[in-house]
N, C-alpha and C positions, 0 to 999 in steps of 0.2 A: 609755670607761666608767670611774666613778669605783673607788677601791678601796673603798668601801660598798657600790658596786651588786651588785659581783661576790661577796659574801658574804652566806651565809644569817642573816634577822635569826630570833635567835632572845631572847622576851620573857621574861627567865626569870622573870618574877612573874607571869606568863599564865597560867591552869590550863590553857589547850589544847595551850600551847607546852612545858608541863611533862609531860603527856602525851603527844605528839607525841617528843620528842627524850629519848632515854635515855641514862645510862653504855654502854659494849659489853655489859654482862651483864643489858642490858634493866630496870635500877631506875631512876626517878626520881627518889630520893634525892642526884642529884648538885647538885653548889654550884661555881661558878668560881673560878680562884686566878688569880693575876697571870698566868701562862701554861700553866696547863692547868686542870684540873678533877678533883675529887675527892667520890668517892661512900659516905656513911656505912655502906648497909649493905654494901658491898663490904669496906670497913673494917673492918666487923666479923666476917670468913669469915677462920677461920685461912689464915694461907700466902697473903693474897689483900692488893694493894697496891690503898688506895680510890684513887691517886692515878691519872688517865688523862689521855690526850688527843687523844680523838677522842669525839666525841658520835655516836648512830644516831639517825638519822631515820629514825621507825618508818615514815611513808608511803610512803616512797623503797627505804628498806632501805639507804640511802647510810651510810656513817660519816665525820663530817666534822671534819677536823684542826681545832685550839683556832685559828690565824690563817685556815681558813674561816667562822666564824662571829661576828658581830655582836650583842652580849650587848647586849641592850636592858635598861636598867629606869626606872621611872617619871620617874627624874630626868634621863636620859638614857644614851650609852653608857657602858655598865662599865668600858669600860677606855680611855676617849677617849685618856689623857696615857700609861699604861704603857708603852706599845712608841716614841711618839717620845723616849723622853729617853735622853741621849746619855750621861749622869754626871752630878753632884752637882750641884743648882743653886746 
């Protein structure tokens, strides 16, 4: 099994998949960064860091770490090149 198959694809410019998968504190407000994710209205609750990384899977109830999931968007994966580069091309 490839290491694609094995991870959940989640389409973050999908309205269902944006419903479906939340920050832990259950908002959809979150956005991906090179390797986690971060949620603005969390950002904005004193004392509260938007920065995470683990998505919930509202159907599941699962919370799935940032290198279990597979960031779709219309152009393709989000982060195809991030994780293989080794240092400075």
């Amino acid at each position: 099994m490839s290491e694609c198959e094995r991870k959940k694809t989640v389409r973050i410019e999908d309205r269902h998949d944006r419903w479906r998968f939340t920050c832990p504190r259950n908002h959809r407000s979150w956005e991906p960064t090179n390797h986690h994710f971060w949620c603005s209205k969390c950002a904005r609750v004193e004392g509260v860091d938007g920065v995470f990384d683990e998505l919930r899977d509202k159907r599941s109830g699962d919370l799935l770490q940032r290198d279990e999931v597979l960031l779709l968007t219309p152009a393709g994966p989000y982060d195809r090149d991030l994780d293989r580069r080794e240092g400075p091309a």
